[in-house]
N, CA, C and O atoms as a GROMACS GRO file, in nm:
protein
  604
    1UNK      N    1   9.745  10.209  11.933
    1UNK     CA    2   9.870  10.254  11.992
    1UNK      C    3   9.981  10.234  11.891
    1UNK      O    4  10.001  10.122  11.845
    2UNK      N    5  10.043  10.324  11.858
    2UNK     CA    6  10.187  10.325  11.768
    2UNK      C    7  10.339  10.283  11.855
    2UNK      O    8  10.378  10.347  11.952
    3UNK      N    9  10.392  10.196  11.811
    3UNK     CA   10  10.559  10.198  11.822
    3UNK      C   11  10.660  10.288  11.762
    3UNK      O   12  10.664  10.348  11.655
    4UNK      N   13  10.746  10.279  11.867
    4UNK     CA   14  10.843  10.368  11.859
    4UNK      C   15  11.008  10.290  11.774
    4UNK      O   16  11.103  10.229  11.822
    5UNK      N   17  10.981  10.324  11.668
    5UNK     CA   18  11.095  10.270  11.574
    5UNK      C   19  11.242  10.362  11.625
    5UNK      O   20  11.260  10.454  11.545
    6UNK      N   21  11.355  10.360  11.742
    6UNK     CA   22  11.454  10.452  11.763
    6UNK      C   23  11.566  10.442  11.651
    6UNK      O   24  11.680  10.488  11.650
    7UNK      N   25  11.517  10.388  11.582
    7UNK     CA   26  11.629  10.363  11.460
    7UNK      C   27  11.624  10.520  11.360
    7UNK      O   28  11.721  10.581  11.316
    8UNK      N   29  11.474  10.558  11.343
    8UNK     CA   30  11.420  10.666  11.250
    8UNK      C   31  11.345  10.725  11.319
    8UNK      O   32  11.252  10.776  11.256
    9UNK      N   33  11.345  10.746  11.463
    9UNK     CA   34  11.283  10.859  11.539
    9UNK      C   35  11.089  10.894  11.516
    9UNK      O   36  11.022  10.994  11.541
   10UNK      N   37  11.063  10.796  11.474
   10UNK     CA   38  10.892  10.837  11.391
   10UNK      C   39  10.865  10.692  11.468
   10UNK      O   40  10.929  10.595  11.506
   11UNK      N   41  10.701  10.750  11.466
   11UNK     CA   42  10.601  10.658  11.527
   11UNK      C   43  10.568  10.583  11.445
   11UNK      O   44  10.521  10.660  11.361
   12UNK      N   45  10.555  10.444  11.389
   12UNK     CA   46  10.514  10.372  11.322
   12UNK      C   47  10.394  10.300  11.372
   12UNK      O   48  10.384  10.256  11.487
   13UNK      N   49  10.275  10.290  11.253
   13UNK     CA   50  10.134  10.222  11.260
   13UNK      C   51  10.151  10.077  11.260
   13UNK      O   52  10.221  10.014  11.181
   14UNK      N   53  10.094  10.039  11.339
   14UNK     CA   54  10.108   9.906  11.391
   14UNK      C   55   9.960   9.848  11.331
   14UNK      O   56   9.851   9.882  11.376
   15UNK      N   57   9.984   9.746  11.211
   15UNK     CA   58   9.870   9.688  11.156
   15UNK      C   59   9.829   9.585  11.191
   15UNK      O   60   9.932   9.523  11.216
   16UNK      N   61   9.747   9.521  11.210
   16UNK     CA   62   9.722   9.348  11.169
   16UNK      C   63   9.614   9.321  11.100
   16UNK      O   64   9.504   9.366  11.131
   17UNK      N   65   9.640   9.230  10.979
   17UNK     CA   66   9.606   9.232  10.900
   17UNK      C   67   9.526   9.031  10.960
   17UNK      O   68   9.603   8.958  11.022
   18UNK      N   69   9.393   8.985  10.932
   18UNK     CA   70   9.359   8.896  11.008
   18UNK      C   71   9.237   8.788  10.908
   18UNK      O   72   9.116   8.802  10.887
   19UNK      N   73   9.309   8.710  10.876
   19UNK     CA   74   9.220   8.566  10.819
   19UNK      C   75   9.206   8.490  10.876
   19UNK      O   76   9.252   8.489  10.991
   20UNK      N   77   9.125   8.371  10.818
   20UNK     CA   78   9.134   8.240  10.910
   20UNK      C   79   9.281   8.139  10.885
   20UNK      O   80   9.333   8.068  10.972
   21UNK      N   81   9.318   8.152  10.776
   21UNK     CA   82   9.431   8.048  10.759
   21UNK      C   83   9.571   8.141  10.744
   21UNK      O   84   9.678   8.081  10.754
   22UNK      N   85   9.572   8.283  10.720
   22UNK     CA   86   9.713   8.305  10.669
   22UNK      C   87   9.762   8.294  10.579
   22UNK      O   88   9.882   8.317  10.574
   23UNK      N   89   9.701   8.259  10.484
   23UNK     CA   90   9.766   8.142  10.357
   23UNK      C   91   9.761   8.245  10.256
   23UNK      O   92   9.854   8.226  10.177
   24UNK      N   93   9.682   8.359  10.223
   24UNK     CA   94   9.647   8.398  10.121
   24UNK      C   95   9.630   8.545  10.125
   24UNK      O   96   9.708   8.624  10.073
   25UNK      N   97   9.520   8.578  10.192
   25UNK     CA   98   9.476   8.749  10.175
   25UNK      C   99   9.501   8.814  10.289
   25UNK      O  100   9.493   8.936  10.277
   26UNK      N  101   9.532   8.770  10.410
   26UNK     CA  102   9.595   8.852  10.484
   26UNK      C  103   9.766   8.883  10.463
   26UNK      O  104   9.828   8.986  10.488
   27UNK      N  105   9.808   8.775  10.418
   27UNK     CA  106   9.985   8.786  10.335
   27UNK      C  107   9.981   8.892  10.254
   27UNK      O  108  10.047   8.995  10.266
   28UNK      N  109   9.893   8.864  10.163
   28UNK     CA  110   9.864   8.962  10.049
   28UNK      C  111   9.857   9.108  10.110
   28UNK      O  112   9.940   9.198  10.093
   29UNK      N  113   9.762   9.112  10.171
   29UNK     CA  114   9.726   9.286  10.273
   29UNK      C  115   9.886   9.305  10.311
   29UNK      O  116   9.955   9.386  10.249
   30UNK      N  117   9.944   9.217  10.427
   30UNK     CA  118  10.051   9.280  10.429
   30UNK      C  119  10.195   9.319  10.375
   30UNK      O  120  10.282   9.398  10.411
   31UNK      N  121  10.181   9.242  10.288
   31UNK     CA  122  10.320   9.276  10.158
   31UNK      C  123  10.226   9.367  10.114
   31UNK      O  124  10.300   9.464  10.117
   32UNK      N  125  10.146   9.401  10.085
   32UNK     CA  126  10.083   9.564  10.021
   32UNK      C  127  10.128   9.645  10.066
   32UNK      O  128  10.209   9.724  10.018
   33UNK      N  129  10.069   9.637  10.203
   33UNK     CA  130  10.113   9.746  10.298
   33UNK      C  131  10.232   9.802  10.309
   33UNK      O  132  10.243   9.919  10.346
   34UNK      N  133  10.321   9.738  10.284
   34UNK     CA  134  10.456   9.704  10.310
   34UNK      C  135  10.528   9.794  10.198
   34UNK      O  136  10.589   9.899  10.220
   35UNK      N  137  10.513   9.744  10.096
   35UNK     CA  138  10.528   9.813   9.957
   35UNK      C  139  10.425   9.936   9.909
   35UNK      O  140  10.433   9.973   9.792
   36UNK      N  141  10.340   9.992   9.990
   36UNK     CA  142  10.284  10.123   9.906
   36UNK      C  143  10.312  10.202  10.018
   36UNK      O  144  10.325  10.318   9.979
   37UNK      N  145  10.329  10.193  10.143
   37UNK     CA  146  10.340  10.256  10.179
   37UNK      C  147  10.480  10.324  10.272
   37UNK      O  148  10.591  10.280  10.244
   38UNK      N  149  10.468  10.413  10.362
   38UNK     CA  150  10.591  10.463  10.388
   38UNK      C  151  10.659  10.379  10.474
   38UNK      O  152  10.640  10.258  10.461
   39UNK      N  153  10.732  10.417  10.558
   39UNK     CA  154  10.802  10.391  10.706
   39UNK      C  155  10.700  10.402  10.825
   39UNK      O  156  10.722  10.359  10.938
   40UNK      N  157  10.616  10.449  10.796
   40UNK     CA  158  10.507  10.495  10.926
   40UNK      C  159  10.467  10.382  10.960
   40UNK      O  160  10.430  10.363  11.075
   41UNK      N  161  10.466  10.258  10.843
   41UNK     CA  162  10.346  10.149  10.866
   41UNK      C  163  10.439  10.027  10.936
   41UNK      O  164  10.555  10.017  10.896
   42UNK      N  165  10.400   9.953  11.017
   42UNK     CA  166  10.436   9.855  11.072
   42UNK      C  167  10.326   9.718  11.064
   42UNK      O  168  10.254   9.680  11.156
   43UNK      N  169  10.335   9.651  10.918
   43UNK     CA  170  10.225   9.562  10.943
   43UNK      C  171  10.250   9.442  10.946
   43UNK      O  172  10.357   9.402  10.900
   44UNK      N  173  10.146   9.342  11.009
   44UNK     CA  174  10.173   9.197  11.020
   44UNK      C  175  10.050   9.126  10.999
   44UNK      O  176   9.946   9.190  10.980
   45UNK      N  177  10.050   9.003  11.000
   45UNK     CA  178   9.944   8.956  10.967
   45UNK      C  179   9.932   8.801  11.037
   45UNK      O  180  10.026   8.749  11.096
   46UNK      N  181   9.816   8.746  11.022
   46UNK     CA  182   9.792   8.636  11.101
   46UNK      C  183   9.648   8.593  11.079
   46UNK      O  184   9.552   8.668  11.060
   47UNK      N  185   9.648   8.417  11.088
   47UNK     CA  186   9.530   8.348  11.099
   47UNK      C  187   9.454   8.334  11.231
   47UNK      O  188   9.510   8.354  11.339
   48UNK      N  189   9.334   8.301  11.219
   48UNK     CA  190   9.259   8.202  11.329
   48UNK      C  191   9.316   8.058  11.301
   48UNK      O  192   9.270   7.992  11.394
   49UNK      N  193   9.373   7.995  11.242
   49UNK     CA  194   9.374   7.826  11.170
   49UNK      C  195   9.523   7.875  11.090
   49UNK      O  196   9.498   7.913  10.976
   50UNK      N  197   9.618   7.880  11.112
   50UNK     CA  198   9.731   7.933  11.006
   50UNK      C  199   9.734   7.754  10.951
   50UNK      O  200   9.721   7.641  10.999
   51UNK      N  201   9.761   7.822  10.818
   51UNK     CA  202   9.772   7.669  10.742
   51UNK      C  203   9.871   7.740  10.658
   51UNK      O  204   9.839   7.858  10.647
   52UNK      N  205   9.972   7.711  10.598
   52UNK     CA  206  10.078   7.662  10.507
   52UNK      C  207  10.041   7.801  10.388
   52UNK      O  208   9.925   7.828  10.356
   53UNK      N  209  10.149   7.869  10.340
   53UNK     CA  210  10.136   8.044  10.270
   53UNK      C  211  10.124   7.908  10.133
   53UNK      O  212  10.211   7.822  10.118
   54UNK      N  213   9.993   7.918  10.043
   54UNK     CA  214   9.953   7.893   9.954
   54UNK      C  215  10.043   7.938   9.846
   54UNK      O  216  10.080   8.054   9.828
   55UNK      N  217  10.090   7.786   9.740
   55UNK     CA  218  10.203   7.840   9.653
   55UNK      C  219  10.122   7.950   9.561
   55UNK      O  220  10.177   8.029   9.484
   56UNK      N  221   9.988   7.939   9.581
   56UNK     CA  222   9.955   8.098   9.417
   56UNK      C  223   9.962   8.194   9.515
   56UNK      O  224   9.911   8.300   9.479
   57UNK      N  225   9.999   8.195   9.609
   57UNK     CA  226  10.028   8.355   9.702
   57UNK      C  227  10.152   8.392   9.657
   57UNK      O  228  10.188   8.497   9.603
   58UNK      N  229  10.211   8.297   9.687
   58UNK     CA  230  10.393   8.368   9.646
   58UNK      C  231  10.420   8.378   9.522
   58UNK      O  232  10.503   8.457   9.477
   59UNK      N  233  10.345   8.292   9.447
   59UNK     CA  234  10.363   8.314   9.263
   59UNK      C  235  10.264   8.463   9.225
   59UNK      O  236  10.312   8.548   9.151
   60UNK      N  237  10.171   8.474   9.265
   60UNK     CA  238  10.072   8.617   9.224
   60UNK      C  239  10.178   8.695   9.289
   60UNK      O  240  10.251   8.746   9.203
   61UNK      N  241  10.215   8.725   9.415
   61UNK     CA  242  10.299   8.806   9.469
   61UNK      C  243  10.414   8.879   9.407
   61UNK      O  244  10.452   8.996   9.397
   62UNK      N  245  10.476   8.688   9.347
   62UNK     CA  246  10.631   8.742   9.293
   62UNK      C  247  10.599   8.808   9.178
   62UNK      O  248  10.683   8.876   9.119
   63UNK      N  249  10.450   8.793   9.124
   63UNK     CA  250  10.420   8.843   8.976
   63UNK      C  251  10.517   9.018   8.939
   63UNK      O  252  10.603   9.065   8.864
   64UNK      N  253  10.407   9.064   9.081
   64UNK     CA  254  10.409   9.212   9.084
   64UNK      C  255  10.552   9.257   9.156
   64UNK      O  256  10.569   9.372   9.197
   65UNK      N  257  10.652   9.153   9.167
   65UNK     CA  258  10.776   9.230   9.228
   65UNK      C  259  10.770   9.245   9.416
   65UNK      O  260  10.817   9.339   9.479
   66UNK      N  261  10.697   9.119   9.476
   66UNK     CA  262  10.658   9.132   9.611
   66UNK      C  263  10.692   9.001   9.630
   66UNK      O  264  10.627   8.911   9.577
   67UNK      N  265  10.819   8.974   9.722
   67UNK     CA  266  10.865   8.811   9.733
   67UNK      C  267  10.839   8.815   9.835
   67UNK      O  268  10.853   8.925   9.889
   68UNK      N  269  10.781   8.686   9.931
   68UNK     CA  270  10.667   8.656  10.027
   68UNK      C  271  10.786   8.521  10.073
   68UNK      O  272  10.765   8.479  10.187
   69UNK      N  273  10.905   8.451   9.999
   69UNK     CA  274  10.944   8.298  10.040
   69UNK      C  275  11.014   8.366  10.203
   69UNK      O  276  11.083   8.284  10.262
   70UNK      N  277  11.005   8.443  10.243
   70UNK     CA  278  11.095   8.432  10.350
   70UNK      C  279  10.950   8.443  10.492
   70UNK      O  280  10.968   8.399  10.606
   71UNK      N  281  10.841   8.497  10.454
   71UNK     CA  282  10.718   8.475  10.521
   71UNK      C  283  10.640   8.328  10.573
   71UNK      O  284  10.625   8.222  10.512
   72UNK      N  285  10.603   8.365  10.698
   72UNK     CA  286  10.563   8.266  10.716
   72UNK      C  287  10.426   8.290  10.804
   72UNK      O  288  10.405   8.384  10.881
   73UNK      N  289  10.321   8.155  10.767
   73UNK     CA  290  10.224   8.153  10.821
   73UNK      C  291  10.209   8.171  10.975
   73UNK      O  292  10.259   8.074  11.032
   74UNK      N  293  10.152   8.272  11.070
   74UNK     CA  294  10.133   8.274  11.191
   74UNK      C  295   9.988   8.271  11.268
   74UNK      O  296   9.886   8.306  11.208
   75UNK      N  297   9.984   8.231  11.388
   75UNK     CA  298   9.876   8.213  11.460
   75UNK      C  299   9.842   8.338  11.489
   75UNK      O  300   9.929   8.426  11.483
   76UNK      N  301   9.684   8.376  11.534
   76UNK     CA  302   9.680   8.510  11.626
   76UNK      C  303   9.762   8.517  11.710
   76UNK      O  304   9.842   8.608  11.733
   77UNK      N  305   9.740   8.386  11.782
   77UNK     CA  306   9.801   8.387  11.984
   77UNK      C  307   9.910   8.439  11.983
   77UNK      O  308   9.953   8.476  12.093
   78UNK      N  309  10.002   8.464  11.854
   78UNK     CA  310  10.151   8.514  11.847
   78UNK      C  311  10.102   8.639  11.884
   78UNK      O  312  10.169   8.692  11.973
   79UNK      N  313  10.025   8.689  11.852
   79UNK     CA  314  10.043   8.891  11.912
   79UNK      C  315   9.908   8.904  12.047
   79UNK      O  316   9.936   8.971  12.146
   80UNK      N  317   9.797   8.850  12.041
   80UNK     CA  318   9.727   8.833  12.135
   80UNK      C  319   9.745   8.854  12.238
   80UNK      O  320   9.791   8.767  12.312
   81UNK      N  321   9.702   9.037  12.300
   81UNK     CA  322   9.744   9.060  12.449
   81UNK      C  323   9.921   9.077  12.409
   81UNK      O  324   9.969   9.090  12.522
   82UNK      N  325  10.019   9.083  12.326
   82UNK     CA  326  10.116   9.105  12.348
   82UNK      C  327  10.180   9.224  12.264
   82UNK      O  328  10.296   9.264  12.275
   83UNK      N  329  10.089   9.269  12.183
   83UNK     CA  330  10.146   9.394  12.033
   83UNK      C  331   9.998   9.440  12.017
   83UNK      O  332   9.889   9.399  11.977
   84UNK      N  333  10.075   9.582  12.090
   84UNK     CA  334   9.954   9.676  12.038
   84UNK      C  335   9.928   9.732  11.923
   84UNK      O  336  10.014   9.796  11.863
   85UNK      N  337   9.767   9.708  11.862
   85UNK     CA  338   9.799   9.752  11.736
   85UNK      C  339   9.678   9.881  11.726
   85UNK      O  340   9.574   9.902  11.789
   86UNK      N  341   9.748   9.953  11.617
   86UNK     CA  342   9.635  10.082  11.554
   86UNK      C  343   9.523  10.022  11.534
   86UNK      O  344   9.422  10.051  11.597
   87UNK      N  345   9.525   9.930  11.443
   87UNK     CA  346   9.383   9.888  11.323
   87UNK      C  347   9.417   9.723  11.364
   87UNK      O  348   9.521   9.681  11.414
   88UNK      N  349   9.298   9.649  11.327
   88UNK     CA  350   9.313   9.552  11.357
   88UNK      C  351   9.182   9.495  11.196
   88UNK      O  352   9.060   9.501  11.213
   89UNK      N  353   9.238   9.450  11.070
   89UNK     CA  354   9.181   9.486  10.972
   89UNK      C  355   9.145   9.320  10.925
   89UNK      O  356   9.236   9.252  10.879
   90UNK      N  357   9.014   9.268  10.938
   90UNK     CA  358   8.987   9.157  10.933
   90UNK      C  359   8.983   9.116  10.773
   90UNK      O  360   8.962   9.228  10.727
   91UNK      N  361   8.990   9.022  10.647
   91UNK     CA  362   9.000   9.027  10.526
   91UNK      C  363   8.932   8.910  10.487
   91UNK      O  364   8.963   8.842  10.390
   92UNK      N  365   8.830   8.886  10.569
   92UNK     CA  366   8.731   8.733  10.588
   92UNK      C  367   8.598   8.769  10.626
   92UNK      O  368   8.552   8.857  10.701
   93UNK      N  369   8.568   8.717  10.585
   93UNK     CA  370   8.448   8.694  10.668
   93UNK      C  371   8.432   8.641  10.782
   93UNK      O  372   8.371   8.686  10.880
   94UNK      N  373   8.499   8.526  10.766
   94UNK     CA  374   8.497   8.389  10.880
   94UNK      C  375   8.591   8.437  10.995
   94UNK      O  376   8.572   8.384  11.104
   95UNK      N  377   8.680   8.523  10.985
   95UNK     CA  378   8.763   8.568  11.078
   95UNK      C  379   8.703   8.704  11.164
   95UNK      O  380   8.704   8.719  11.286
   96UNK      N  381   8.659   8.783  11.076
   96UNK     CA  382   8.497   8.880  11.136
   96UNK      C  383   8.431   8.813  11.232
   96UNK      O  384   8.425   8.849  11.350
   97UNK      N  385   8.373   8.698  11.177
   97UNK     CA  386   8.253   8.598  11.253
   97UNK      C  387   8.335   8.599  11.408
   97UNK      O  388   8.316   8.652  11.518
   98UNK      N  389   8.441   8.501  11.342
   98UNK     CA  390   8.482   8.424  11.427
   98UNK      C  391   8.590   8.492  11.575
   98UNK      O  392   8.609   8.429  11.679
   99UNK      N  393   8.650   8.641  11.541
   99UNK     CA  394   8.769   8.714  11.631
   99UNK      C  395   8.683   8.739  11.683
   99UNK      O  396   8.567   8.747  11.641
  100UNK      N  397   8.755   8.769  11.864
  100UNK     CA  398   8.701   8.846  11.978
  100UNK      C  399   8.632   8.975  11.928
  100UNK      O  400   8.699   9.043  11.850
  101UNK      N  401   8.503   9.019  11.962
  101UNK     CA  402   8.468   9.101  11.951
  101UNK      C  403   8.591   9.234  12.017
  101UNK      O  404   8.636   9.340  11.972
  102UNK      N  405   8.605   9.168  12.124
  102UNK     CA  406   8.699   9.291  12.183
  102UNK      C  407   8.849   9.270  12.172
  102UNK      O  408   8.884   9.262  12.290
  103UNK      N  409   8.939   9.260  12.109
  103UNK     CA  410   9.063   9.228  12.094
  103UNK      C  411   9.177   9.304  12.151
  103UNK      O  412   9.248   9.353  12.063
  104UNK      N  413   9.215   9.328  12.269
  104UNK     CA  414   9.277   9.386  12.359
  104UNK      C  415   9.433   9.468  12.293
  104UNK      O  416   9.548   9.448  12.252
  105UNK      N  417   9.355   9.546  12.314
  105UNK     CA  418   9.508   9.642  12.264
  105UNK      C  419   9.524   9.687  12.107
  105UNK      O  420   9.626   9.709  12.042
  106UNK      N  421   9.362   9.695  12.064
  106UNK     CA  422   9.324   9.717  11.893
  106UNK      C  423   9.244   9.839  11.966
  106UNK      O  424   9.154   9.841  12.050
  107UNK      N  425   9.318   9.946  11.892
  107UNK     CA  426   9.210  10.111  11.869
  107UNK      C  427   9.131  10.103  11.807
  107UNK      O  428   9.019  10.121  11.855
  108UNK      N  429   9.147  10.069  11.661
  108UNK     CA  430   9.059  10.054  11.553
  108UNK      C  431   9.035   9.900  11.488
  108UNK      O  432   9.140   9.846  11.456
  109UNK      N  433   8.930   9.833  11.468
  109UNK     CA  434   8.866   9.716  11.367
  109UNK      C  435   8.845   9.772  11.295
  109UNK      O  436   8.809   9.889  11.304
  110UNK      N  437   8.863   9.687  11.164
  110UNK     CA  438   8.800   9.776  11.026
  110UNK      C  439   8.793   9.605  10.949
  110UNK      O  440   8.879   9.518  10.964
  111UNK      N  441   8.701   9.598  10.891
  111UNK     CA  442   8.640   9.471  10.827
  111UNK      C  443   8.663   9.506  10.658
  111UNK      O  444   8.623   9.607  10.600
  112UNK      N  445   8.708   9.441  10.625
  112UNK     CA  446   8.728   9.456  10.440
  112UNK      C  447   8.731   9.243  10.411
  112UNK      O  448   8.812   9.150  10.414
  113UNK      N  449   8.591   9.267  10.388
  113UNK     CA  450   8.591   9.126  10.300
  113UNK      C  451   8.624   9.095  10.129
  113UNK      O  452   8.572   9.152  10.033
  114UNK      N  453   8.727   8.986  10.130
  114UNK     CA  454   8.786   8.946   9.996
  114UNK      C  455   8.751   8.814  10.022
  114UNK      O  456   8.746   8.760  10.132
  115UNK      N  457   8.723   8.754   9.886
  115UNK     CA  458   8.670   8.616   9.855
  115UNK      C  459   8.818   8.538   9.869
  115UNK      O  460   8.930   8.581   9.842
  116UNK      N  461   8.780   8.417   9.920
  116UNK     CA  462   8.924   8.296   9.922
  116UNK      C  463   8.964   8.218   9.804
  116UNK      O  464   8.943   8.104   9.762
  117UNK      N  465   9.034   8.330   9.762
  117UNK     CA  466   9.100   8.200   9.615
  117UNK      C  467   9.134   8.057   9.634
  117UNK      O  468   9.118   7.962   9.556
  118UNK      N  469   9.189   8.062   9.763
  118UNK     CA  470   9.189   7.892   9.772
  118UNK      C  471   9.116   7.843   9.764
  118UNK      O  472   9.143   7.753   9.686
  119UNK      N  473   8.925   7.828   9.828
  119UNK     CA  474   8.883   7.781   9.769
  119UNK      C  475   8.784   7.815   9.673
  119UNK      O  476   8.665   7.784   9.670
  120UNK      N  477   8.858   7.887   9.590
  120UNK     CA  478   8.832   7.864   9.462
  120UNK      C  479   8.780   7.735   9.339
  120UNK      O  480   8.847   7.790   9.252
  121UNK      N  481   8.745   7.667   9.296
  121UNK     CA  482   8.710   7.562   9.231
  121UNK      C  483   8.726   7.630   9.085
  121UNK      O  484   8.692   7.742   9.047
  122UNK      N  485   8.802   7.506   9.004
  122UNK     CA  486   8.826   7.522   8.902
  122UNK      C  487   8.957   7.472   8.833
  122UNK      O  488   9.037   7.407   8.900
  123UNK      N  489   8.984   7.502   8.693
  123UNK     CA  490   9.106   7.469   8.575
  123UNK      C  491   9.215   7.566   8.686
  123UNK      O  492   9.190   7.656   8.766
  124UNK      N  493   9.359   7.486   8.640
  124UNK     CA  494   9.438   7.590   8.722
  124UNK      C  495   9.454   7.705   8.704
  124UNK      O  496   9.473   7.781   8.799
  125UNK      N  497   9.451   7.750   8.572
  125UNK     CA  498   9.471   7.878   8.488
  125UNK      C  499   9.330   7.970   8.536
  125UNK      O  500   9.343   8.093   8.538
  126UNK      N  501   9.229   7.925   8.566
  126UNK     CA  502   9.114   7.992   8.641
  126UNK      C  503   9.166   8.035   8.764
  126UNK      O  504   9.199   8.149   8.795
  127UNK      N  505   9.174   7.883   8.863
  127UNK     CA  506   9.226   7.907   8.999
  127UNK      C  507   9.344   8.051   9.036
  127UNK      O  508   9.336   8.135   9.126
  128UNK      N  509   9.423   8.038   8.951
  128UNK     CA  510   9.555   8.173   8.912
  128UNK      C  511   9.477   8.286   8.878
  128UNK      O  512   9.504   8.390   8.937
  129UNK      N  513   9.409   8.285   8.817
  129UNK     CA  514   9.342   8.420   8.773
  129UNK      C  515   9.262   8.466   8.933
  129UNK      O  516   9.290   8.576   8.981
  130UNK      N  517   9.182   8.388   8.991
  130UNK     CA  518   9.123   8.459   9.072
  130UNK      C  519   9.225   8.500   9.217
  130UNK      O  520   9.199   8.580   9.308
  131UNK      N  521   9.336   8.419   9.198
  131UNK     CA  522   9.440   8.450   9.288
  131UNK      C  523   9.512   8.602   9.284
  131UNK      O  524   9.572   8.664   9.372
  132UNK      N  525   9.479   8.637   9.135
  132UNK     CA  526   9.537   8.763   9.080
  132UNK      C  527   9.451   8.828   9.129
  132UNK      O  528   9.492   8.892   9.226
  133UNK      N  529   9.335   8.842   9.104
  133UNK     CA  530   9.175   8.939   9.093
  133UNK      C  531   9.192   9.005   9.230
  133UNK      O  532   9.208   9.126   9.244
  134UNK      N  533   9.185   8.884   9.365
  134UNK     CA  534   9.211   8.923   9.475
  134UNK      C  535   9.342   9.010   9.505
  134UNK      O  536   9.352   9.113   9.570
  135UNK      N  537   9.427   8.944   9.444
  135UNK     CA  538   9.589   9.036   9.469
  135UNK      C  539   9.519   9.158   9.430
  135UNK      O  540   9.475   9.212   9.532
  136UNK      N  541   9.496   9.214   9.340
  136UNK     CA  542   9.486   9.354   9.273
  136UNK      C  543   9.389   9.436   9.357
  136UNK      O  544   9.403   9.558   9.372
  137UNK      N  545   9.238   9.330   9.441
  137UNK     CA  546   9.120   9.396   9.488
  137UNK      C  547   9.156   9.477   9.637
  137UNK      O  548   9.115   9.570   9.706
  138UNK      N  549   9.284   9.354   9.634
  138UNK     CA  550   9.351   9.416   9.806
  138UNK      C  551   9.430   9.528   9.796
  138UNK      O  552   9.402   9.632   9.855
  139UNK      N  553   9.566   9.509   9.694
  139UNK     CA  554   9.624   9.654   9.619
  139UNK      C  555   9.516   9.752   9.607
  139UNK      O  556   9.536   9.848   9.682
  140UNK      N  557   9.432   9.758   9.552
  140UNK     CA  558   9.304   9.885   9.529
  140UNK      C  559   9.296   9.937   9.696
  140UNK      O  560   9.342  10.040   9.745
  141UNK      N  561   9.240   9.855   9.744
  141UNK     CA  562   9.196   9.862   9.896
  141UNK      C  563   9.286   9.918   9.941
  141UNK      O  564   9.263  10.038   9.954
  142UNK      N  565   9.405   9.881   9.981
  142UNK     CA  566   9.525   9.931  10.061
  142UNK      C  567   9.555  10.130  10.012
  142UNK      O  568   9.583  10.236  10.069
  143UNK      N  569   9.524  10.080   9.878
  143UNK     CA  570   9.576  10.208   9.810
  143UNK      C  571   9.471  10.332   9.853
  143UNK      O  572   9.502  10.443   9.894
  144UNK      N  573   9.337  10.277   9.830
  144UNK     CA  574   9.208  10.387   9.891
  144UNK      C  575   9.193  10.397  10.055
  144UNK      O  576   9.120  10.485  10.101
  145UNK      N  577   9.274  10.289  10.159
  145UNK     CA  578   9.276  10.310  10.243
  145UNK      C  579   9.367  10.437  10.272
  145UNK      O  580   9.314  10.535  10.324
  146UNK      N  581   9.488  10.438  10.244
  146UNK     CA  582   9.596  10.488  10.275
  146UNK      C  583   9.585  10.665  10.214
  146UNK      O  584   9.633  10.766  10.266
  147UNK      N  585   9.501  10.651  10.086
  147UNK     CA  586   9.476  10.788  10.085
  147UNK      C  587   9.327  10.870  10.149
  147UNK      O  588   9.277  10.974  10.108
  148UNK      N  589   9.286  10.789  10.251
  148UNK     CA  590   9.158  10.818  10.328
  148UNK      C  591   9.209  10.834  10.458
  148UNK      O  592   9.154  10.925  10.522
  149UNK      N  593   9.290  10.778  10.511
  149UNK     CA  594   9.350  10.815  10.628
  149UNK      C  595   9.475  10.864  10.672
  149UNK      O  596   9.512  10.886  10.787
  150UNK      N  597   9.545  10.882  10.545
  150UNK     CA  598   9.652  10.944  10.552
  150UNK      C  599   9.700  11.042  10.407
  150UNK      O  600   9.802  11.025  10.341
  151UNK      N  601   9.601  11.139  10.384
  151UNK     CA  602   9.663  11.130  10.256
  151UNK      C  603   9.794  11.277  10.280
  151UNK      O  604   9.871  11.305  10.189
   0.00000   0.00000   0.00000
């Protein structure tokens, strides 16, 4: 189901973008979203477990010109039964596993698994790099999504 933005008269896509913590690759999905695409998109994002927006999220972020400090980590239960969304786009595994099969008021699930830089193991300059790898794998993604369903 789309919202009605009366500010700009157009239906806007209502995303959620869905990890277990919030911290990292669902942030990431939605500052993508946010930035490649038009006015149509309305996206948000949220954990199963929200834990604290990971400082290499906002540093990979600010890399590419995408400032994230005013974001903040949220629970599902914040939209659960209360915001209908188009897509409901899981970016875990563990959040796949773990979300309602049936999530009330989602048209579309769509599963796109990215590895968790957090836990990542390693030198910090490693740890940063794979924080990037993911930033860029989700940018790709967003970008081949958006010209597959909307081009």
């Amino acid at each position: 189901m789309s919202s009605y933005d009366s500010n700009t008269s157009t239906r806007k896509i209502k995303v959620l973008f869905l990890c277990t913590g919030n911290s990292a690759r669902s942030q990431m999905a939605e500052a993508w979203l946010c930035a490649l695409a038009n006015d149509n998109y309305d996206p948000h994002s949220a954990g199963l477990e929200p834990k604290e927006i990971h400082p290499l999220t906002l540093q990979v972020m600010n890399e590419v010109g995408i400032d994230l400090s005013r974001h903040r980590s949220k629970g599902v239960g914040e939209y659960l039964g209360k915001v209908h969304f188009t897509y409901l786009i899981t970016v875990c595994s563990k959040a796949e596993e773990k979300c309602p099969t049936t999530f009330l008021g989602v048209a579309h699930r769509i599963h796109w698994p990215f590895d968790d830089p957090a836990a990542f193991e390693g030198a910090a300059e490693a740890k940063l790099q794979k924080f990037r790898e993911v930033r860029d794998a989700i940018q790709q993604r967003i970008q081949a999504w958006l010209e597959e369903t909307h081009p």
